[in-house]
LOMARSE-519311 format. One record per residue (C-alpha): residue in three letters; y negated, z, x negated. Coordinates in steps of 0.25 Angstrom, whole numbers, plus 5000, padded with zeros to 4 digits. Each point is the difference from the previous one (the first is absolute). Layout:
ALAYZX;...
//
This chain:
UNK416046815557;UNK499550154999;UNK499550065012;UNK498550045001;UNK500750154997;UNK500649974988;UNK498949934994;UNK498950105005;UNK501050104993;UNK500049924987;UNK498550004999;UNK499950145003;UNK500950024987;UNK499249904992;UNK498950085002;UNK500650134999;UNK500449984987;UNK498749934993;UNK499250135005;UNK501250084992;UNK499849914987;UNK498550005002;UNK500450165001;UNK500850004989;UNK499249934989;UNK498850105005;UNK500750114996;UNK500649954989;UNK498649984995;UNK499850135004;UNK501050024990;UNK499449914989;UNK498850064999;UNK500050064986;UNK500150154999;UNK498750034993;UNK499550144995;UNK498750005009;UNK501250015011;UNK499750135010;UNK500250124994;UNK500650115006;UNK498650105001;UNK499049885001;UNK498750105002;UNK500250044985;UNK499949844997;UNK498849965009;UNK498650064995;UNK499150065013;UNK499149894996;UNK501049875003;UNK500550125013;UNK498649985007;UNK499849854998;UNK501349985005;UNK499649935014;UNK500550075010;UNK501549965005;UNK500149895011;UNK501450015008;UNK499649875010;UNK501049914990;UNK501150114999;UNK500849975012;UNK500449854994;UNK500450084987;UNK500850105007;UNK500649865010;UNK500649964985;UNK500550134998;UNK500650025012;UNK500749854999;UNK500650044987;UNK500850145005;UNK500549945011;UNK500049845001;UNK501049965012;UNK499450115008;UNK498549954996;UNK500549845005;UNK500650075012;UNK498850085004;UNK499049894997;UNK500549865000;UNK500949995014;UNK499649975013;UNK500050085010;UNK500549955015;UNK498850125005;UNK499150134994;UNK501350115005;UNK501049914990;UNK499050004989;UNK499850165004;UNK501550045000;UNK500149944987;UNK498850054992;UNK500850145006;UNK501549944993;UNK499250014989;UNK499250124998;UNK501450085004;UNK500549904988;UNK499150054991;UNK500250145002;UNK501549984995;UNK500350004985;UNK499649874992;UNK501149885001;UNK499849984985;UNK501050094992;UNK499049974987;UNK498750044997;UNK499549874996;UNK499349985014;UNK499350124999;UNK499749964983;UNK499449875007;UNK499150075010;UNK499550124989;UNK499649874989;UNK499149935012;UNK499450145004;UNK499750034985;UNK499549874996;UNK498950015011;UNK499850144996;UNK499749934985;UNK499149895006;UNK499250105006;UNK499750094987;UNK499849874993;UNK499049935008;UNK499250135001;UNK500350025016;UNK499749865004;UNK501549965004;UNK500950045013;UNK500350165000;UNK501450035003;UNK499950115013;UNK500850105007;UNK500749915005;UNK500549934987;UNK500450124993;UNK501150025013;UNK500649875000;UNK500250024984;UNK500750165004;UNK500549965010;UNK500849904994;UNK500650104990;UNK500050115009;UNK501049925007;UNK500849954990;UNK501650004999;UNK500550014989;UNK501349984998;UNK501149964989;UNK500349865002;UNK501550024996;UNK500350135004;UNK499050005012;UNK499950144999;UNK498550045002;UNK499150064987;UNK499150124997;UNK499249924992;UNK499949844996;UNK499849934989;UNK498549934996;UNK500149894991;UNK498649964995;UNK499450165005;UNK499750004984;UNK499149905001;UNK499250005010;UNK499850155001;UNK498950044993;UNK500750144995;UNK500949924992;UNK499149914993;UNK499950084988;UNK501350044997;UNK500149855002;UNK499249974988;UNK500450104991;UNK501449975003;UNK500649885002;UNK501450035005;UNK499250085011;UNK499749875008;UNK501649975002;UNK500250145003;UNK500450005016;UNK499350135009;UNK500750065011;UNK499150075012;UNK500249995015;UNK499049945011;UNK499450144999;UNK499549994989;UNK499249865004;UNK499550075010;UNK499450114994;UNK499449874988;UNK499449935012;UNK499450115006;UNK499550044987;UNK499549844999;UNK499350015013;UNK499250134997;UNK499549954988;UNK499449865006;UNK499650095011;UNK499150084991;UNK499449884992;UNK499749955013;UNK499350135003;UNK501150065010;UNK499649915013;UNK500950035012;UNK500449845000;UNK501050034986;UNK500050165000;UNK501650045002;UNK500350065014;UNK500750135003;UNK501349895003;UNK500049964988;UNK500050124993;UNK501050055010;UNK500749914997;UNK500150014985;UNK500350165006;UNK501149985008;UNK500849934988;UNK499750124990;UNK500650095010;UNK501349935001;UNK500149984984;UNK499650145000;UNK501350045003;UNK500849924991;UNK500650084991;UNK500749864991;UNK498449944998;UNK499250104998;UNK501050094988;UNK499549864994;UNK498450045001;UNK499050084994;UNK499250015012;UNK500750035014;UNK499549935012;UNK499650135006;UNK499050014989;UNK499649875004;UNK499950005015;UNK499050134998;UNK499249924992;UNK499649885007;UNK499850115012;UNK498950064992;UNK499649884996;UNK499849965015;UNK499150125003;UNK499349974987;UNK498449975001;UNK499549874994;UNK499050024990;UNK498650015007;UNK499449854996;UNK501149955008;UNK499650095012;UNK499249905008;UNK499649995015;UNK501349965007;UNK501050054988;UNK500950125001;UNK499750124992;UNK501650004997;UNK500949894996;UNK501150015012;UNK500050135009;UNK501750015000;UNK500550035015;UNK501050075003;UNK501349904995;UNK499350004986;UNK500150165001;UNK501449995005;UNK500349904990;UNK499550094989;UNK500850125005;UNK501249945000;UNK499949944986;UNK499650154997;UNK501350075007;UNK500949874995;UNK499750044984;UNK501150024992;UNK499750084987;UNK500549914987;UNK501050124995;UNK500849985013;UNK500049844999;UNK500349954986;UNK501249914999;UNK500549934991;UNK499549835000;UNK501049924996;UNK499549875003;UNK499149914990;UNK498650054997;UNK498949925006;UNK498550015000;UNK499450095012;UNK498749945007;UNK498950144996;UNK499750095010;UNK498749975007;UNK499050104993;UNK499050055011;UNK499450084992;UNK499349934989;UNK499949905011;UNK499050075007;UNK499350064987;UNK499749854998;UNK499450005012;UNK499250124999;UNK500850065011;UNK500250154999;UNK501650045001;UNK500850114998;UNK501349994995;UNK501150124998;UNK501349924998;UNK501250075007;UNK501050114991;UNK501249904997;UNK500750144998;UNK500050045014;UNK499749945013;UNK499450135007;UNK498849964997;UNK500049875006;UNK500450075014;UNK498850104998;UNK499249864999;UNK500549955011;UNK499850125009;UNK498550004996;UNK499949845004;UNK500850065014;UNK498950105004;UNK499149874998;UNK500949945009;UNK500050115011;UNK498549995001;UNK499949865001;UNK501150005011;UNK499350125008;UNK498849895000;UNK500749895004;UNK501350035009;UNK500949885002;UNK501349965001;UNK500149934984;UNK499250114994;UNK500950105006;UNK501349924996;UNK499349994986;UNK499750154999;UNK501550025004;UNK500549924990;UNK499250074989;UNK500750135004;UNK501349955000;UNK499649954986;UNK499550134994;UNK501150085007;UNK501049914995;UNK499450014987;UNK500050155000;UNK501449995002;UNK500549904991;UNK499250084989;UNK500650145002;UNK501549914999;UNK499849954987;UNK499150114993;UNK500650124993;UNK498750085001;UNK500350125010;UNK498650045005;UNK499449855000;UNK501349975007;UNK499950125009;UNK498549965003;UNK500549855006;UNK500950055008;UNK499150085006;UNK498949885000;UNK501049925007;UNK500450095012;UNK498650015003;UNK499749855001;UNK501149975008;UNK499650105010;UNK498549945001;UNK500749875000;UNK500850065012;UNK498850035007;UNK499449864998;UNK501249915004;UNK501649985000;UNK500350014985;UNK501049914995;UNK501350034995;UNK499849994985;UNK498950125001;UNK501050095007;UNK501249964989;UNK499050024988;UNK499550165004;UNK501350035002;UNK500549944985;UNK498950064995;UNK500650145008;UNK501349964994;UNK499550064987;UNK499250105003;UNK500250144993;UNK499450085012;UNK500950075010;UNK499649935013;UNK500149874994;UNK501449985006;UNK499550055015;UNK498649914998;UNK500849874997;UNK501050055012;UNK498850005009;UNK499249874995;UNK501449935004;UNK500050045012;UNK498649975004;UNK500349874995;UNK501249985010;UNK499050055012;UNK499349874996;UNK501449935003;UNK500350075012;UNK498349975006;UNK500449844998;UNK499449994984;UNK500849884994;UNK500450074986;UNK500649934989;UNK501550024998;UNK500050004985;UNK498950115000;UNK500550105011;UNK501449984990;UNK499350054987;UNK499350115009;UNK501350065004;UNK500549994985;UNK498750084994;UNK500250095011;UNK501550034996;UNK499450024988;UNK498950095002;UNK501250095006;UNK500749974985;UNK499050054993;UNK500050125005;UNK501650024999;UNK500050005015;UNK501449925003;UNK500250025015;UNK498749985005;UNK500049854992;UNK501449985008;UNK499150025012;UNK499049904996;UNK501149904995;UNK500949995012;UNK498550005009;UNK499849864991;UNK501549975005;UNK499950035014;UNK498849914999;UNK500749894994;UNK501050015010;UNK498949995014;UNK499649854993;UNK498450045004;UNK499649944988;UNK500949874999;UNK501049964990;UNK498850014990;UNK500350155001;UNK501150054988;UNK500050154994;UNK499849974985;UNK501350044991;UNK499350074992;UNK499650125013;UNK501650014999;UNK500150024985;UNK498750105000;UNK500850085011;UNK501150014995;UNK499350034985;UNK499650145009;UNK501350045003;UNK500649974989;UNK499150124994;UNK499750085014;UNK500250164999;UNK499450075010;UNK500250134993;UNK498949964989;UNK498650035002;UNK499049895007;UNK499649884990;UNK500950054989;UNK500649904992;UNK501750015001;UNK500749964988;UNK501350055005;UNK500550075014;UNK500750144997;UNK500849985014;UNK501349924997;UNK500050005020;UNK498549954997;UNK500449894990;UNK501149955009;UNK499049995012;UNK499149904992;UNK500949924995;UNK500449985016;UNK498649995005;UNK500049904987;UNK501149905004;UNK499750015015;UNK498649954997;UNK500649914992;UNK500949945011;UNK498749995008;UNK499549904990;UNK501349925000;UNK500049985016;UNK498449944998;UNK500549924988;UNK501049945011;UNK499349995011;UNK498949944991;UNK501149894994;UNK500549975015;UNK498549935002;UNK500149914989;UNK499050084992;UNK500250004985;UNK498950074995;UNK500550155002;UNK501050024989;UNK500450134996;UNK500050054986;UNK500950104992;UNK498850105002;UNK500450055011;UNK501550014997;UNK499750074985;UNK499350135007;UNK501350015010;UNK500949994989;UNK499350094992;UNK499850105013;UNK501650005001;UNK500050014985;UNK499150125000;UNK501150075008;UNK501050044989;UNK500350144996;UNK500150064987;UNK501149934991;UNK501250105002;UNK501449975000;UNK500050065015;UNK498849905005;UNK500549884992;UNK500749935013;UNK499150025009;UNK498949954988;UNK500849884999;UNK499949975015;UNK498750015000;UNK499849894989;UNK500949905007;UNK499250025013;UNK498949964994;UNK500749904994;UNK500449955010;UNK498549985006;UNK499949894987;UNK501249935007;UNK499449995011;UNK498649954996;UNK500649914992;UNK501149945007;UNK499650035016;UNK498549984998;UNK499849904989;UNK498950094993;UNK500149984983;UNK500250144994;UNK498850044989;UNK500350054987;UNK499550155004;UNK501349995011;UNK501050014991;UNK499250084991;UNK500250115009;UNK501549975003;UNK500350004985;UNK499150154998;UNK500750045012;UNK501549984993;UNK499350024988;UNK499750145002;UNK501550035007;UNK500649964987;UNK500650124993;UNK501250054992;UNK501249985010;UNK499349895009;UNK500149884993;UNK500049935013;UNK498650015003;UNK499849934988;UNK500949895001;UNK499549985015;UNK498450004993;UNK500549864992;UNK501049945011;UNK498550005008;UNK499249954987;UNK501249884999;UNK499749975014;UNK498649974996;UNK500549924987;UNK500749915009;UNK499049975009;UNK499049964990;UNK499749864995;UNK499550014986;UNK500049855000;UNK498649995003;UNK499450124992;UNK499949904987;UNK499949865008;UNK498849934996;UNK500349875010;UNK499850105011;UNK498650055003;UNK500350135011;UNK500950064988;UNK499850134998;UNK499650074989;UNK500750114991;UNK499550125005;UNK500249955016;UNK501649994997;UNK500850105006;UNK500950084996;UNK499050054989;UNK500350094988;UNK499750135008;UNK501149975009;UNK501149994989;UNK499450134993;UNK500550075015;UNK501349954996;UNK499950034986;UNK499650155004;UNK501050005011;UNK501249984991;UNK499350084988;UNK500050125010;UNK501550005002;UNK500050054986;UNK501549934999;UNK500549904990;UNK500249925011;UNK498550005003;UNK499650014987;UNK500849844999;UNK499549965013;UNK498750024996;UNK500249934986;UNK500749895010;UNK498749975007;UNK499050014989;UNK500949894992;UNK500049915014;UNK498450014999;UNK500049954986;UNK500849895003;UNK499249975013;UNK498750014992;UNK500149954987;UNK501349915002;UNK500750094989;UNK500950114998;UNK499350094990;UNK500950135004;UNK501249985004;UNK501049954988;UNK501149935010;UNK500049875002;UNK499049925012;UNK501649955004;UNK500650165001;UNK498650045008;UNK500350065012;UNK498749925005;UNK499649874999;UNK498549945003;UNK499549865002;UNK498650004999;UNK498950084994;UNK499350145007;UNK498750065001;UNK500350154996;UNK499950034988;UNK500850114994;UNK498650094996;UNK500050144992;UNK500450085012;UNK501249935002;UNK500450014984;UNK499650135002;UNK501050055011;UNK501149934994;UNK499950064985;UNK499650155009;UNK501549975007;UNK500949994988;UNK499150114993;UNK500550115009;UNK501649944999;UNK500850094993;UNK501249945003;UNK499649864995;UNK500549984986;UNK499149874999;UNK498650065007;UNK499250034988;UNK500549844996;UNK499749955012;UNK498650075001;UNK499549964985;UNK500549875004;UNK499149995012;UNK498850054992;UNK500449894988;UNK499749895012;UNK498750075005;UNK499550004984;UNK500449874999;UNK499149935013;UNK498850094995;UNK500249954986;UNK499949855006;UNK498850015006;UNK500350095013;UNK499050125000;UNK500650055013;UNK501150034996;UNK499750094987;UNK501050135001;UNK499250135003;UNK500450174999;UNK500950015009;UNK500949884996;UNK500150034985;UNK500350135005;UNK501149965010;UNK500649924989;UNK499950134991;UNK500750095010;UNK501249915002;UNK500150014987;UNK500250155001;UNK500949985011;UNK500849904996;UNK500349974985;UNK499549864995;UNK501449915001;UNK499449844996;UNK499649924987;UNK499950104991;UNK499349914987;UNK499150114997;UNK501150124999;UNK499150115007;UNK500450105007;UNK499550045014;UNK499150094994;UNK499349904990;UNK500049915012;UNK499450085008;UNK498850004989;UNK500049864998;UNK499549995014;UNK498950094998;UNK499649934988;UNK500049895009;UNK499150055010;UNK498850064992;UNK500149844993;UNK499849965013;UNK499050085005;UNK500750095010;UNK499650154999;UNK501450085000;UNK499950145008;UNK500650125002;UNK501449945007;UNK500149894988;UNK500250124992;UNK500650075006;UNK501349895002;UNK499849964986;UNK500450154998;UNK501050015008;UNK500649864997;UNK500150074985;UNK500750125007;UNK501149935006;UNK500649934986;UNK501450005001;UNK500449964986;UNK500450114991;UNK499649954989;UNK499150094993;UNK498949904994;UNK499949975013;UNK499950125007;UNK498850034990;UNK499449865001;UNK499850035016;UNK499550154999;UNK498949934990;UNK499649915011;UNK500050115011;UNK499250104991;UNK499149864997;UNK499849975014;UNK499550165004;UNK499349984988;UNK499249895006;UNK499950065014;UNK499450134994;UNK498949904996;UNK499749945010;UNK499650135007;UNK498550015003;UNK499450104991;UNK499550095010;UNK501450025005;UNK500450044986;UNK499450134999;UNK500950114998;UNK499050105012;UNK500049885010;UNK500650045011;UNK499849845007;UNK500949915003;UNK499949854996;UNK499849905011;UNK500349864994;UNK501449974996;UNK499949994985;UNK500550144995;UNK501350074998;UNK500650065014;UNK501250095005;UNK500949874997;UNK499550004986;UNK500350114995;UNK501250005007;UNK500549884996;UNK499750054986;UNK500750125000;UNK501249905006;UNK499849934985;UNK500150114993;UNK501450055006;UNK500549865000;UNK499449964987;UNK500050124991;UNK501250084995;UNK499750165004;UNK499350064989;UNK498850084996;UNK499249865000;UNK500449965015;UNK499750145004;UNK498649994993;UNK499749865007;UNK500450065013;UNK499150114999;UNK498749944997;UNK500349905011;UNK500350105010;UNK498950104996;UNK498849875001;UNK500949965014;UNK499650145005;UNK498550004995;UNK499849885006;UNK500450045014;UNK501249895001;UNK501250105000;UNK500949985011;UNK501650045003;UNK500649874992;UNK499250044988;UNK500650125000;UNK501349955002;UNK499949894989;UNK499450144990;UNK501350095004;UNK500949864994;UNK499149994990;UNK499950144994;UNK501050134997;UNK499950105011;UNK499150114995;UNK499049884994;UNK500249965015;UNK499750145004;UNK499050034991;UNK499249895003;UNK499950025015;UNK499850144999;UNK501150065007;UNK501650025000;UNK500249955015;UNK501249915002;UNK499649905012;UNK498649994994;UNK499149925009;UNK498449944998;UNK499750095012;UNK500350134992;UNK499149944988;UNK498550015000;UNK499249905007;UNK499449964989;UNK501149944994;UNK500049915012;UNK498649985005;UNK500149864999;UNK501249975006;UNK499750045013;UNK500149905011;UNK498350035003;UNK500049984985;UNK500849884998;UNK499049904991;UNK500949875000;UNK498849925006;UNK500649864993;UNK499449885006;UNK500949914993;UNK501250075001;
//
């Protein structure tokens, strides 16, 4: 047998659920209901003629409350049965429950749907559509209606149900067919009814309110349905915290800001003058001061579109539309002015919002209360906050100047008017940070120490914001190259950090570290005040900051430990901060001279070792620019007769090979791969290499170099296009695929290497061999890769160096060859210049085959090629009065007519005819201001000696250039020197 408890308890279910069917199946007939097109619409004055308005029967709201008990019931069910159907033992049970639940519904919705709130909004319309219908004879939703129905959204959660990770915005499945602004496209469109729209409980709110205004004004605006200052606050409030969000609104055409000032305007608007009766107000809602604060902060929060767009990669959906007030209160007949915000820069949104604070000022002056006065302070904090974030992120100097200023001011009338937080102090001093004028740096300096007054007079600040205030005031002192007195402010912050007075919440930011030492990595106290340093003349004063650099440095590390010690995984340190010390150490060296090439390489292995320790000691992953500037380092210390600095450039590039796991660059199973470009070592750390042994100007660097550029063919392309051995007599072997690719530079280097090696026999092989493999990936489809000037030129001057030694299936002599390549370059659209030439006529100049045909064959191509140059001469520098010098690299210079006059000796047998060719050379050289002592040297082997003398004008044995005229060398002057060759 049941006791009397369980069965009362039974009974109390049985009826618990038929009340939810019967429930149910009135909603779903709610649901039912056919949508017809005499549905509302969305303006419902346009629809409704004045005659059918005044024989509307004036709105009676005695039968509302059961309507709005239903409503009620559906949002919140268990909570309705609780309220209204138990039994309480006495009136203070029944109290402290009708309490629970007030502070319940306070808290977001339980539902993580919409559908709820769907349910309510469809009971709400149909009695909205019942009304029109029956000409004003049926129930009037009221004030009260219209809350349950926004209240509902407004505190709706919505969440994913797999992820439960909440949303911006939510998903409305039938919002296309009930909503009036769809129904068009609707029946134009057919695929438009099963399209989905996305919009957030904002936007339902601004629709109902939009809803409720127009039932208020067919009901002739009586007070019992008129919206109330809440409900436009709260419809405010909710623009002001979108306002901000950078993510939603890029997506918008029309900001929130540009919306929260117009439904203020529309608040103060006056109702239309046959509406003004006896009992009515003259304006819609007077706003109080949270609507103006609301507006404001909506105003200081806008984000200009330039700054927020991103790139949305999610599936596009349908968006509800924004709500036009506008042509909403034109319908109405309700005068409103509307001048959108500029979506190009939000300075004028803060002017707006100073104008709506004078507004609030006088109102607060009327009316002096404790929530007016925390409003009022809110709206300064707002604005000055606003001021700061503009003059961050705008790049307009006197606008950006103007906030600054705009913001120092109102955070001193804050001052006067309360405590100001935290974040108010931290934005004037970022704003500071980046000030062009001089005090800047003492002006921050002495914000930050009003702020810490507050601390010290028992103000609770926030830890996070007195960190970012020290890290704008360090740099403040930055921006003005002021290293010690940032030092000053940082180890203040330290000292702080170590007295605990604002908890374990309190943590200097790395970044204050890396901006201070950033300052003493470019400090020179010799240089003017505010002058940029791009290098320190004093070798003392360099070593200094790179001391004062790692010190700091040290500093960081000891907060990193202490910070680790408690357990507290959010401060981890970067490479940042390790790459400006490396680089302060780095900034050190002396000039490359064999007496300073010790102590130069000490200096690269204590920075050196610095990346040892980062790595290996502190766990912190090196960045791509640190070894970039360990690599330039050695790069730069590789010379003729130190070898070692570029062999110790790739031992450290090895090191990184080694370390790197390729294996998930091209893994598609795995979604955190990294891309290409993110995979490190790239192709500018192998070109540092590449130079480095190119500088050693050694057979042995030039191989080296060849070496590593075959490795990062094989490593890239999985083939061996260079190297002719066999993959099982390769000094390197490699398992998987790389990420750097062997690029134009690197081709380029290489081929430059073997091109000055005289002592190679196999250079000019080697180097057409190379540009053989970069015609033949532009050819497949490569476009990077096409070879430019400087490479066919590279390739020409091996030639001249060292004689052609391959295949020879053509039988052409280095000369011929040489031509071949030029042919080459003008099929492939590559402008030769003066130092193309120039080799070309040297290569000529340099056969070594006796052969006589031959001999004439290269003087042809010599004369050919100055020919050609001569040509290319601009016409304005051919005339025989002109005392000018050319300025572009594409006419005959000093080594042209040197190099000439070496292919007459060379080529030509002495005779009249060499002596002629000589002479005419020699007498154009002079006229053109290009003569110089090699030109005369090549004459006086070219030509008898009374031609020589004759031609010079005097019998003087050690002849010089100096002794000549100047004009016979005007353009060879180092003022005059016109090799300006972008490409070479």
């Amino acid at each position: 047998m049941k006791s009397s408890k369980q069965v009362k308890k039974s009974i109390t279910n049985i009826i618990t659920a038929l009340i939810l069917c019967t429930l149910t199946t009135q909603c779903c007939c709610f649901i039912a209901i056919k949508d017809v097109t005499n549905r509302l619409p969305m303006y419902s004055h346009s629809s409704v003629s004045e005659e059918a308005h005044s024989a509307t029967q004036p709105p009676n709201f005695s039968a509302t409350a059961t309507f709005n008990h239903d409503i009620a019931r559906t949002l919140f069910p268990p909570l309705f049965f609780a309220l209204y159907h138990k039994k309480y033992s006495n009136q203070k049970q029944r109290d402290d429950q009708e309490i629970a639940l007030r502070q319940h519904l306070k808290r977001a919705s339980p539902f993580e749907d919409p559908n709820s709130a769907q349910t309510a909004e469809r009971m709400l319309r149909r009695m909205m559509e019942n009304r029109y219908r029956s000409d004003g004879r049926t129930v009037c939703p009221d004030n009260r209606t219209f809350n349950l129905v926004a209240g509902s959204y407004g505190r709706l959660r919505c969440r994913n149900s797999v992820t439960k990770v909440p949303n911006v915005g939510v998903v409305w499945e039938e919002e296309q067919k009930r909503n009036p602004q769809y129904r068009l496209n609707i029946n134009n469109n057919i695929d438009a009814a099963e399209e989905m729209i996305s919009m957030t409980s904002t936007d339902k709110l601004q629709e109902l309110l939009q809803l409720q205004i127009c039932l208020c004004h067919y009901e002739g605006w009586p007070d019992e349905i008129r919206p109330s200052v809440d409900t436009f606050n709260r419809v405010l409030r909710r623009l002001a915290w979108r306002s901000g969000n950078i993510e939603f609104n890029s997506r918008k055409q029309t900001s929130d800001a540009d919306q929260a000032l117009l439904w203020l305007k529309f608040m103060n608007a006056t109702l239309p003058q046959h509406f003004i009766m006896e009992g009515n107000h003259a304006t819609i809602c007077s706003p109080d001061w949270k609507s103006i604060s609301y507006v404001i902060e909506a105003l200081a929060s806008h984000r200009i579109q330039a700054f927020s767009d991103r790139k949305d990669t999610s599936k596009p959906r349908k968006t509800l539309p924004i709500a036009n007030i506008t042509e909403m209160a034109n319908e109405m007949n309700i005068e409103l002015e509307s001048n959108p915000l500029s979506q190009e820069d939000s300075f004028s949104a803060l002017q707006k919002a100073e104008e709506l604070l004078a507004m609030q000022e006088e109102m607060y002056k009327l009316n002096r209360n404790d929530k007016s006065k925390q409003a009022l302070a809110h709206s300064y904090k707002c604005i000055l906050e606003g001021f700061g974030r503009y003059a961050v992120t705008s790049g307009n100097s006197q606008p950006q100047e103007d906030a600054i200023t705009r913001a120092h001011e109102l955070l001193l009338r804050l001052e006067k008017l309360c405590d100001a937080p935290s974040s108010s102090y931290a934005s004037v001093i970022f704003a500071l940070s980046i000030s062009n004028r001089n005090p800047a740096a003492i002006l921050a300096e002495d914000v930050l120490d009003r702020m810490l007054s507050k601390m010290k007079s028992g103000q609770v600040l926030n830890a996070i914001d007195v960190s970012k205030a020290f890290s704008g005031c360090i740099a403040a002192h930055v921006k003005n190259y002021d290293a010690p007195n940032a030092e000053t402010i940082l180890f203040k912050m330290l000292d702080l950090y170590e007295s605990d007075e604002l908890g374990s919440e309190f943590v200097p930011e790395p970044r204050a570290f890396g901006t201070c030492i950033a300052a003493w990595s470019k400090y020179d106290p010799a240089a003017d005040f505010r002058e940029r340093v791009k290098w320190v003349s004093s070798q003392r004063q360099r070593l200094i900051n790179a001391d004062r650099a790692e010190s700091i440095l040290v500093e960081l590390e000891r907060v990193a430990r202490n910070e680790a010690a408690k357990n507290k995984n959010k401060y981890v340190l970067h490479a940042t901060p390790y790459n400006i010390a490396i680089l302060a150490r780095v900034q050190t060296l002396e000039k490359n001279t064999p007496q300073a090439r010790r102590s130069n390489e000490g200096i690269i292995l204590h920075a050196q070792s610095i990346l040892d320790h980062m790595e290996f000691e502190m766990g912190v992953a090196a960045d791509p620019y640190t070894y970039s500037i360990l690599l330039n380092a050695w790069t730069k210390q590789s010379c003729p007769g130190n070898e070692k600095a570029a062999d110790n450039a790739e031992e450290l590039l090895r090191r990184r090979i080694e370390d790197v796991d390729i294996s998930n660059i091209y893994s598609d199973d795995d979604p955190s791969a990294k891309t290409v470009d993110d995979v490190w070592p790239n192709v500018k750390h192998y070109s540092s290499v590449l130079k480095a042994h190119a500088n050693c100007r050694s057979p042995a660097g030039a191989r080296k170099a060849l070496s590593l550029l075959s490795e990062m063919e094989k490593r890239f392309y999985d083939a061996n296009v260079i190297s002719d051995g066999d993959e099982e007599d390769a000094d390197f072997h490699v398992d998987q695929k790389d990420a750097a690719k062997p690029d134009l530079v690197c081709y380029s280097i290489v081929i430059d290497a073997f091109a000055k090696q005289k002592q190679l026999s196999e250079a000019s092989s080697v180097a057409l061999r190379l540009l053989r493999a970069m015609e033949e990936k532009y050819y497949a489809g490569d476009m990077s890769m096409k070879p430019n000037n400087r490479i066919y030129t590279a390739v020409i001057l091996s030639l001249a160096n060292s004689p052609y030694n391959g295949d020879d299936a053509e039988k052409l002599n280095n000369a011929q060859r040489a031509w071949s390549l030029l042919d080459e370059m003008k099929a492939n659209d590559v402008r030769p210049n003066s130092f193309t030439y120039n080799y070309i006529i040297n290569c000529c100049a340099q056969e070594a085959s006796q052969d006589e045909n031959e001999k004439r064959i290269s003087f042809e191509i010599a004369i050919k090629a100055f020919q050609e140059l001569r040509k290319m001469t601009p016409s304005s520098n051919n005339d025989d009065n002109g005392d000018s010098c050319s300025t572009d690299a594409y006419h005959p210079d000093s080594f042209t007519y040197a190099f000439t006059l070496k292919a007459c000796t060379n080529l030509l047998t002495p005779s009249p005819f060499r002596t002629k060719v000589a002479t005419q050379v020699f007498k154009e050289c002079c006229k053109k201001g290009y003569c110089n002592d090699e030109v005369m040297k090549r004459l006086r082997w070219c030509v008898d000696t009374d031609s020589f003398y004759a031609l010079i004008g005097t019998d003087t044995r050690d002849v010089r250039i100096d002794d000549m005229p100047s004009s016979w060398s005007r353009c060879c002057l180092p003022n005059k020197r016109r090799r300006n060759n972008p490409s070479y």
